[in-house]
C-alpha positions as CSV (number, residue, x, y, z in Angstrom):
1,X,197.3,-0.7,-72.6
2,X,201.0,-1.7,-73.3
3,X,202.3,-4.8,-73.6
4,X,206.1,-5.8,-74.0
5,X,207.6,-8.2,-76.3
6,X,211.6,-9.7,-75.9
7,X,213.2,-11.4,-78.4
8,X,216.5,-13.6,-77.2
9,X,218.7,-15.2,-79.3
10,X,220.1,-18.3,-77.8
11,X,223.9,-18.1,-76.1
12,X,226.8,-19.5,-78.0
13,X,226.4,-22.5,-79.5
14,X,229.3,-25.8,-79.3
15,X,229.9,-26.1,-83.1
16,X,231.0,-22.2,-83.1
17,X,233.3,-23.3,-80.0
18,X,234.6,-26.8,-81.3
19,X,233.5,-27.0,-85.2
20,X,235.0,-30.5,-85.3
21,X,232.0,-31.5,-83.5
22,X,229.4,-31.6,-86.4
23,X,231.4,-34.3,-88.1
24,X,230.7,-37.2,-85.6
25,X,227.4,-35.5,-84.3
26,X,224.4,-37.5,-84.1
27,X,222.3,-34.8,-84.2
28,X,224.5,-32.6,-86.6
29,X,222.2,-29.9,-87.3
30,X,220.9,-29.9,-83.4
31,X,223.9,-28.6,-81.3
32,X,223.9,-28.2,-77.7
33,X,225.7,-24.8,-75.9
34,X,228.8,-24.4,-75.6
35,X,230.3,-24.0,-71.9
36,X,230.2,-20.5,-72.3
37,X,227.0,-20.4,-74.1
38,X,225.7,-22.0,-70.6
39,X,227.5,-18.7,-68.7
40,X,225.8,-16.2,-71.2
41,X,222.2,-18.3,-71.0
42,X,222.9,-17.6,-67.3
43,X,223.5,-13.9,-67.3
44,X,220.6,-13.3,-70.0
45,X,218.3,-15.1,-67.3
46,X,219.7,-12.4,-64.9
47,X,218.8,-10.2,-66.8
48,X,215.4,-11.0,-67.0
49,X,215.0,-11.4,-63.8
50,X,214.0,-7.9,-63.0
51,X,211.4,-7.9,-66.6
52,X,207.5,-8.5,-65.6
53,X,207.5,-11.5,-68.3
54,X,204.6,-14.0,-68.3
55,X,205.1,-16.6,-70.7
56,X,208.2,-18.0,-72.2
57,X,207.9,-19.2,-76.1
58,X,210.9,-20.8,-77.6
59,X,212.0,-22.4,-80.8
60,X,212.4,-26.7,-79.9
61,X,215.7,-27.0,-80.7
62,X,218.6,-27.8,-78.1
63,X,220.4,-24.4,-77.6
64,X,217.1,-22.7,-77.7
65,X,215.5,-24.3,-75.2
66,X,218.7,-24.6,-72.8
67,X,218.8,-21.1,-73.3
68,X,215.1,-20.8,-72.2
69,X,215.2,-23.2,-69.4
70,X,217.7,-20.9,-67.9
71,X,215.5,-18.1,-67.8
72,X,212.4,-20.0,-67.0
73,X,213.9,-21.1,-63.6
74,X,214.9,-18.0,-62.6
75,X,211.6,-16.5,-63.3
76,X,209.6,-19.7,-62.3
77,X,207.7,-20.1,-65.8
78,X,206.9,-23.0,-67.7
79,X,208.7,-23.0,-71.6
80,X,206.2,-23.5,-74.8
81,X,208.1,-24.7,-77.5
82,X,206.8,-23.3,-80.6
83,X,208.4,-24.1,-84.3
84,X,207.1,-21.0,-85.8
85,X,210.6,-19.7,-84.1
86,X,212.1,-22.0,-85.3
87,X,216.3,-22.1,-87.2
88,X,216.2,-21.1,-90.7
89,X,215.9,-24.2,-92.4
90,X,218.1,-23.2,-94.8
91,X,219.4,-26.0,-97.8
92,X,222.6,-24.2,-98.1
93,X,223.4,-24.8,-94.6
94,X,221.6,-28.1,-94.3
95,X,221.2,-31.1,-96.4
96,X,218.6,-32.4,-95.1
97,X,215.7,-32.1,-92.7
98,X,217.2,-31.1,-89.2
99,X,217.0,-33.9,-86.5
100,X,216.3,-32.7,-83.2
101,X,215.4,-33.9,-80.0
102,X,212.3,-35.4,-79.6
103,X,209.6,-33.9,-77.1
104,X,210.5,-37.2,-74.8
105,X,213.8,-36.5,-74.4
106,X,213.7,-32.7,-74.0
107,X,211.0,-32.9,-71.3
108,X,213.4,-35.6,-69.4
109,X,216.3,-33.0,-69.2
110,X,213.9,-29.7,-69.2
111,X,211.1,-30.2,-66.8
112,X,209.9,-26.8,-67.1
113,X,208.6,-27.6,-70.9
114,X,204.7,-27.5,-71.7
115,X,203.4,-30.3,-72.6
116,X,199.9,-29.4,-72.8
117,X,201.4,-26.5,-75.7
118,X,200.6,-27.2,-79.2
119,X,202.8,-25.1,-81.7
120,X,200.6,-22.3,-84.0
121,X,202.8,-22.0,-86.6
122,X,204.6,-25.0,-88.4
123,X,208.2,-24.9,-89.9
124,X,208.8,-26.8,-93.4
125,X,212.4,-27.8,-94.5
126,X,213.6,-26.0,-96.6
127,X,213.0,-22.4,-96.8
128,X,214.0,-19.1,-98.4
129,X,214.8,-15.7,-96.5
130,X,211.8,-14.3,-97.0
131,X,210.3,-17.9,-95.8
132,X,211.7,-18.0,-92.9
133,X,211.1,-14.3,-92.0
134,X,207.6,-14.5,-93.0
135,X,207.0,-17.5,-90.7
136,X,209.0,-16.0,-87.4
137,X,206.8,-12.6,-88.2
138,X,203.7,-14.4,-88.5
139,X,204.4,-16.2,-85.4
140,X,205.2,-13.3,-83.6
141,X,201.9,-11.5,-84.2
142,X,199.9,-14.9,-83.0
143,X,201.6,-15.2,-79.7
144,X,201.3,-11.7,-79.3
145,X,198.0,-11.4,-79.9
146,X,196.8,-14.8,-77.8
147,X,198.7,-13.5,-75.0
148,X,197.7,-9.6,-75.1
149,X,198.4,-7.8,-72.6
150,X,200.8,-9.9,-71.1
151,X,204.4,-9.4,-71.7
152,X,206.3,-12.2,-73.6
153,X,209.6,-13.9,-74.3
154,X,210.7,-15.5,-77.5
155,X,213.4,-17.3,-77.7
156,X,214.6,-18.5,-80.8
157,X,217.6,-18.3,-83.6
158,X,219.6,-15.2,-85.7
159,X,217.2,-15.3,-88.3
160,X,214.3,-15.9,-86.4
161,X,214.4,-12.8,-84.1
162,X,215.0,-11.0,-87.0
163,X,211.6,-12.2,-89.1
164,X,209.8,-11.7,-85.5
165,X,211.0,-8.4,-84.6
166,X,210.2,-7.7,-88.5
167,X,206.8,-9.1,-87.7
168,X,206.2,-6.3,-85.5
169,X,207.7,-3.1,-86.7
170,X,208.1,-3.8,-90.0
171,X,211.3,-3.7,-92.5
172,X,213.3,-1.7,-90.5
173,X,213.9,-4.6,-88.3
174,X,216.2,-5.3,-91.3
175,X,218.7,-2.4,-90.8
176,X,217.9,-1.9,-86.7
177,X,218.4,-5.0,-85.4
178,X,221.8,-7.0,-84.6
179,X,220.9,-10.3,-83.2
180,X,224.1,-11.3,-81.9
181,X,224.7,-14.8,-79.7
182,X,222.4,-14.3,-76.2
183,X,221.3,-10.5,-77.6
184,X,218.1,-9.0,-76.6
185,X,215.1,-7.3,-78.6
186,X,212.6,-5.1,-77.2
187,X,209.5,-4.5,-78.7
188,X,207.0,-2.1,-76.7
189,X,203.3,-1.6,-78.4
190,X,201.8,1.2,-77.2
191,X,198.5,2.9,-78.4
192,X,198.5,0.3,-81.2
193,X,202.0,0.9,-82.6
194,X,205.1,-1.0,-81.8
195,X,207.9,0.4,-81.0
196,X,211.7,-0.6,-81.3
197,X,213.3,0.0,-78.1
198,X,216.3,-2.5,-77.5
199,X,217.5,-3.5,-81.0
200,X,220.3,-6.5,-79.5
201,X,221.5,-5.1,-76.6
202,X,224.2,-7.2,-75.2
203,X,224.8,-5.2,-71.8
204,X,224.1,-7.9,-69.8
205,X,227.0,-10.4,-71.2
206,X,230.4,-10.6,-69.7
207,X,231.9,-11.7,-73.4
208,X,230.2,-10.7,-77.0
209,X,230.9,-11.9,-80.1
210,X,232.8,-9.8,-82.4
211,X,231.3,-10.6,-85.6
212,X,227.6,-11.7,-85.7
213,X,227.1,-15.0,-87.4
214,X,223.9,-17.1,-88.3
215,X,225.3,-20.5,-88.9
């Protein structure tokens, strides 16, 4: 039986838009989407629309799970926020600990959010590469496996689609995917293999981002 896993990077993000914004942040490290961001989250929700997708994992931070709820209305699912997808927690990017949005305040403005959901796979401040993608791959394979056959939806950061989708197929993940702002990745499993068949197709976006960036 087949079963189909997407991987979504979240739409654009406020700091790429207006980087001035970090410096009087409150949340620094936790940035909301930008305007357009909201347009792409949109049109990836669209997208979607027309997928046979059961369940809706994303990573707890802000743009993540705006990014989510847009889909998750359109498709009617609840979102399970899972740190195993989480951001690289990356020391060169961030000097300490991220501080995001608590559970409280997320469910307030994103009513679709599971609260029943407890996260399989923990994220730990600070990581390496190969951290980070051996935690978003590890995650991958639970929620794949506790939700088999069902298809899936991850939705989660540049580095974290990567380790998932690396999760799945393997190191050529490295060189085959481009997990670009609101891109999509689609992994198909078929007879026990997984297959690559989108590698961050951004079809479905009215604007793209020239050059991909991860923070």
């Amino acid at each position: 039986m087949s079963q189909v896993v997407w991987i979504a990077r979240h739409a654009n993000r406020l700091d790429f838009v207006n980087p001035d914004w970090f410096i009087t942040a409150e949340r620094r490290y936790d940035p909301p989407l930008s305007d357009d961001g909201l347009v792409q989250a949109s049109q990836l929700a669209q997208r979607m629309k027309r997928e046979k997708i059961s369940h809706i994992f994303a990573s707890p931070f802000l743009r993540t799970v705006q990014t989510a709820h847009a889909v998750a209305e359109v498709l009617d699912l609840p979102i399970y926020l899972e740190t195993g997808l989480s951001e690289w927690l990356n020391p060169d990017w961030m000097t300490e600990e991220p501080e995001k949005h608590s559970l409280t305040e997320l469910l307030k403005l994103f009513p679709r959010i599971d609260i029943g959901y407890t996260p399989r796979i923990a994220a730990k401040y600070p990581e390496t590469k190969h951290q980070v993608r051996q935690r978003s791959g590890q995650t991958a394979r639970c929620l794949v496996q506790e939700c088999s056959p069902d298809n899936i939806l991850m939705v989660a950061h540049g580095a974290s689609v990567l380790g998932a989708a690396m999760g799945l197929v393997g190191d050529i993940a490295i060189a085959e995917v481009k997990a670009s702002l609101c891109s999509l990745v689609k992994v198909v499993r078929q007879e026990g293999q997984w297959l690559l068949e989108l590698k961050g197709d951004t079809s479905h976006l009215n604007n793209v981002e020239e050059v991909v960036r991860f923070n």
